[in-house]
C-alpha positions, 0 to 999 in steps of 0.5 A: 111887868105886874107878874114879875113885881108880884112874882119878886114880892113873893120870892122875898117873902117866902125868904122872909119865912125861911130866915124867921124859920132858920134864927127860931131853930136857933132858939133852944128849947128842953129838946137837944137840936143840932141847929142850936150850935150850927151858927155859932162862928168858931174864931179857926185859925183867925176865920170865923167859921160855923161849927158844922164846919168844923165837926160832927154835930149830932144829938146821941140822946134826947138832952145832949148835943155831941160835937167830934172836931175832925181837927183835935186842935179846934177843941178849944175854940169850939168850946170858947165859941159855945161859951161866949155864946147866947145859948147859956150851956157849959161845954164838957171837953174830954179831949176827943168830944165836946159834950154839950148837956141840955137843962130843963128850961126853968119858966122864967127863961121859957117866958124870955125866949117866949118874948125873943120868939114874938120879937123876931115875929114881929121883925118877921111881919115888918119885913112882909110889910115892906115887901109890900109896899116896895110893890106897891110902890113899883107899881105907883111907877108903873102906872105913872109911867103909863106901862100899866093901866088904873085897874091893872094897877088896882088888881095888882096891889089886891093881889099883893094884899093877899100875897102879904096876908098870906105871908103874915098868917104864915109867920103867925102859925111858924111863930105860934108853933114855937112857941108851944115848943118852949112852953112844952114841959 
């Protein structure tokens, strides 16, 4: 019964930092990735899909972002989705390929996705928080119910301390690496 709380606690953190990875490859920085656009939903014929499955998504050069529909027809909403978008980069259509050049990233923008990146950190470790004392939780209700012993119980919530601070010191590091990345001129 302990493993298995310990054994959910860690399977919902270790998602915790594949969600935190996933919405930081979202965040642009000076280099062109494909995962900038790949969340971007696309209003295709009335459903809202990704952009990567619509078209080619693919990075020909260090500062651009090529996007080939393999519908010609779903130019234009992939170019009104871009547009709409948080990302603030103007689409070039040439009627077979949208172009999407990446700027140099200004500092005042840098500092504002700097910002956006220790938000989402935060949320991150808010997460982990919760995760860990839903457990903890759990095994109030265990020993309560006399399923666990007191020690069981004591052994259990120190090994969901460690689980939670190694998690933290994770999104720490995940959250730091980006922001290097943005800072990187």
């Amino acid at each position: 019964m302990v493993k298995d709380v310990l054994d959910s606690a860690k399977q919902r953190m270790a998602k915790t930092e594949d969600a935190l990875k996933r919405e930081l490859a979202g965040i642009r920085t000076g280099r062109a990735s494909t995962s900038l656009v790949d969340h971007i939903p696309v209003d295709y014929y009335g459903t809202p899909t990704p952009i990567n499955q619509l078209a080619t998504v693919a990075t020909p050069e260090a500062r651009l972002i090529t996007i080939q529909p393999w519908d010609r027809k779903a130019l234009g909403p992939i170019e009104k989705a871009i547009q709409k978008s948080d990302l603030g980069l103007n689409p070039s259509n040439d009627g077979s390929l949208i172009r999407l050049p990446i700027p140099q990233l200004s500092e005042q923008r840098r500092k504002e996705l700097s910002r956006l990146v220790q938000k989402r950190v935060e949320e991150s470790r808010v997460a982990a928080r919760n995760i860990r004392r839903d457990g903890q939780d759990e095994l109030k209700r265990l020993e309560r119910a006399k399923e666990i012993s007191e020690d069981e119980h004591r052994r259990a919530g120190d090994q969901l301390q460690k689980l939670t601070d190694q998690t933290i010191a994770t999104i720490e590091h995940i959250g730091q690496q980006k922001e290097a990345e943005l800072m990187e001129v």
